[in-house]
LORO-320484 format. One record per residue (C-alpha): residue number from 1; residue in one letter; x, y, z. Coordinates in steps of 0.2 Angstrom, whole numbers, plus 2048, in hexadecimal, padded with zeros to 3 digits. Layout:
N
     i   aa    xx    yy    zz
   NUM    A     X     Y     Z
...
% end
This chain:
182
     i   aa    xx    yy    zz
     1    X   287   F30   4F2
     2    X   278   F23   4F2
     3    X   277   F17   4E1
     4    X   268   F1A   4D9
     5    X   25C   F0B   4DC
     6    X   253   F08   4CB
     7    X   24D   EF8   4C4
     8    X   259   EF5   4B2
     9    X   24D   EEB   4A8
    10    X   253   EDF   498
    11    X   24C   ECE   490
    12    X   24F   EC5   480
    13    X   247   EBA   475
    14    X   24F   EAA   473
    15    X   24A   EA2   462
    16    X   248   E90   467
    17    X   242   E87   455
    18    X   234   E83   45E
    19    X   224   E88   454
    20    X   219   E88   462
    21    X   223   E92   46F
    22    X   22C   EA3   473
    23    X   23A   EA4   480
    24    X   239   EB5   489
    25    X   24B   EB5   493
    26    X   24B   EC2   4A3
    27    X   25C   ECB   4A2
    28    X   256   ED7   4AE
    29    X   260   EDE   4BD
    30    X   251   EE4   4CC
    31    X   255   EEC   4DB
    32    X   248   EE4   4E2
    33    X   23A   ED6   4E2
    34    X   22E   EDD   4D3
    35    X   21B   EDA   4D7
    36    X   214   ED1   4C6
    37    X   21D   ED4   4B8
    38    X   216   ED5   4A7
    39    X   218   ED4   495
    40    X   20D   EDB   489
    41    X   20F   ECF   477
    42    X   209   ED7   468
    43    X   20A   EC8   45C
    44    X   20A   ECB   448
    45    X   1FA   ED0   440
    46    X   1F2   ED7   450
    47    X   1F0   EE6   455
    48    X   1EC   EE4   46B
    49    X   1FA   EDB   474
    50    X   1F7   ECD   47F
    51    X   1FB   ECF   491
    52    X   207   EC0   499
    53    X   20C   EC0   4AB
    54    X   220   EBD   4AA
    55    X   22B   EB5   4BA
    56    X   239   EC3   4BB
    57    X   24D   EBA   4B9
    58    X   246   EAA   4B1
    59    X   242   EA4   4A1
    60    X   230   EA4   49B
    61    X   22A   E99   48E
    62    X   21C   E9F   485
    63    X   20D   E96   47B
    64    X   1FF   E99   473
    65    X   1F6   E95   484
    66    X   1FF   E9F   48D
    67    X   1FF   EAF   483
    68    X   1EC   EAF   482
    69    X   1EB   EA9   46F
    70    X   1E3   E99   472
    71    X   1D9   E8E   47F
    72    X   1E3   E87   48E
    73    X   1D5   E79   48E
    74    X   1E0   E6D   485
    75    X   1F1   E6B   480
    76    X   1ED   E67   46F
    77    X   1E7   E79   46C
    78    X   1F9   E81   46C
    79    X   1FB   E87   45E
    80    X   20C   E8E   452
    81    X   20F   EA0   455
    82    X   210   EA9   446
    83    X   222   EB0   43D
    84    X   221   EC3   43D
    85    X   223   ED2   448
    86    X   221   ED1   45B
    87    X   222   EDF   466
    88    X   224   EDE   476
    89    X   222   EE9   487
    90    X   22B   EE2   496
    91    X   225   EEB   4A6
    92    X   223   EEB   4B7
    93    X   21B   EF6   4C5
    94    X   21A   F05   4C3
    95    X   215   EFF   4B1
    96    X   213   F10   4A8
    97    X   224   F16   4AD
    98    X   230   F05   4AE
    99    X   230   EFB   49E
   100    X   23A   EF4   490
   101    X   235   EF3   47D
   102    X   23C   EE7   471
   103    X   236   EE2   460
   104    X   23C   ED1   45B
   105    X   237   ECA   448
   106    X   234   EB6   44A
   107    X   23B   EAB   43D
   108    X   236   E99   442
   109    X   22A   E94   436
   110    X   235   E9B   427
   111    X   243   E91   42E
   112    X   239   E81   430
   113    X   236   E82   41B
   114    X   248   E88   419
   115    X   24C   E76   423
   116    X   23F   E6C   417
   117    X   249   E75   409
   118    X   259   E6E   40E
   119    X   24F   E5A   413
   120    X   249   E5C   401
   121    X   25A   E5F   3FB
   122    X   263   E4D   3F4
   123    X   277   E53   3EF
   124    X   278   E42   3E9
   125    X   26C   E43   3DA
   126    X   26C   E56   3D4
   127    X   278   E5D   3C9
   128    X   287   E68   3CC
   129    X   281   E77   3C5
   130    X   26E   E74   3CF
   131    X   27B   E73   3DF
   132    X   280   E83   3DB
   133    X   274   E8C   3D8
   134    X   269   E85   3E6
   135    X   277   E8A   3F2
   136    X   277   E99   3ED
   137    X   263   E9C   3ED
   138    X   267   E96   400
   139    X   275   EA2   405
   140    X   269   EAF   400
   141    X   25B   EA8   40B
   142    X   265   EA8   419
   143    X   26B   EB9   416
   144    X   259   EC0   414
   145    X   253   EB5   424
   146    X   263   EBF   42E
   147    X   25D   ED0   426
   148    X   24D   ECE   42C
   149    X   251   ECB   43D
   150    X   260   ED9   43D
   151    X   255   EE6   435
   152    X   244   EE4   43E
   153    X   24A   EF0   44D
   154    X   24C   EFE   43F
   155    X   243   EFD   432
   156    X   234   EF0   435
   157    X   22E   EF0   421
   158    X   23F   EED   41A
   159    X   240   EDE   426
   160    X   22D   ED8   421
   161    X   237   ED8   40E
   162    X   246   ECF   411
   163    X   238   EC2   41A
   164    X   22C   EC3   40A
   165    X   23B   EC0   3FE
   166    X   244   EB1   40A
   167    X   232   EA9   409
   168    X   231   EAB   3F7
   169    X   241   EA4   3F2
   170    X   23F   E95   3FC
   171    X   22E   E91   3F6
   172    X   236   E94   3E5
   173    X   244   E88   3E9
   174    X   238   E7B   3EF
   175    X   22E   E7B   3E0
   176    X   23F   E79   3D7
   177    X   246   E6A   3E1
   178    X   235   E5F   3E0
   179    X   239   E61   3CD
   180    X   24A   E60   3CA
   181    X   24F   E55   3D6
   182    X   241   E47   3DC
% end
């Protein structure tokens, strides 16, 4: 009996901290050489997805430029990509028949606040029960950040939620520290 001879696609998206770029990992095992993979990119607030040629069993790092968002006449043009929902669509030839979707909810812009949140923060100077309750009003903002990202392959409104409240809270907290604490 013959194995069956079947392309076994698979990627992920490495979260990088960088605002600017997506990391789209190949994790795929091919039977053979594939002739142009692709990814479509729906990004968050659109509704068409931008086409990007992929290098199969490599990682690809993606931009503004390179997705189609912006010009690729100068650096300077690349722009953040924006927190939210991404779906993805991973294929390669025959395209209508050998894919693989993901959705993947991108958290970098919340987490650079959530790091100007903890810059802002000075132990030294606020009082016991402000640490407190600061640290706790953090543990929850990590929590709804990980529930966002955990829930956004079941249930993509319950994860636009969690996001909404974790931004909330740190604008919240934020507005607290400039006035209790500088």
């Amino acid at each position: 009996m013959k194995g069956l001879k079947k392309h076994l696609l698979d990627f992920e998206i490495v979260s990088t901290g960088n605002p600017k770029t997506l990391v789209f990992v190949d994790a795929s095992n091919y039977f053979e050489v594939p002739e142009r993979p692709l990814l479509e990119i729906t990004l968050p607030g659109y509704n068409k997805y931008f086409l990007v040629n992929i290098t199969y069993n490599r990682v690809n790092t993606l931009n503004s430029n390179t997705i189609g968002l912006t010009s690729l006449l100068n650096n300077e043009a690349i722009v953040d990509l924006p927190d939210g929902i991404y779906t993805f669509r991973y294929k390669i030839c025959p395209y209508s028949t050998t894919y693989k979707d993901r959705v993947h909810f991108r958290t970098t812009l919340i987490e650079e606040k959530l790091s100007c949140l903890y810059s802002k923060w000075d132990v030294s100077d606020c009082a016991t029960n402000d640490d407190r309750a600061l640290i706790s009003d953090l543990a929850e903002i990590h929590a709804l950040i990980e529930g966002t990202k955990s829930v956004v392959y079941k249930n993509q409104k319950k994860a636009n939620e969690f996001y909404k409240l974790a931004f909330k809270l740190i604008e919240r907290v934020m507005c607290r520290l400039d006035k209790n604490c500088h």
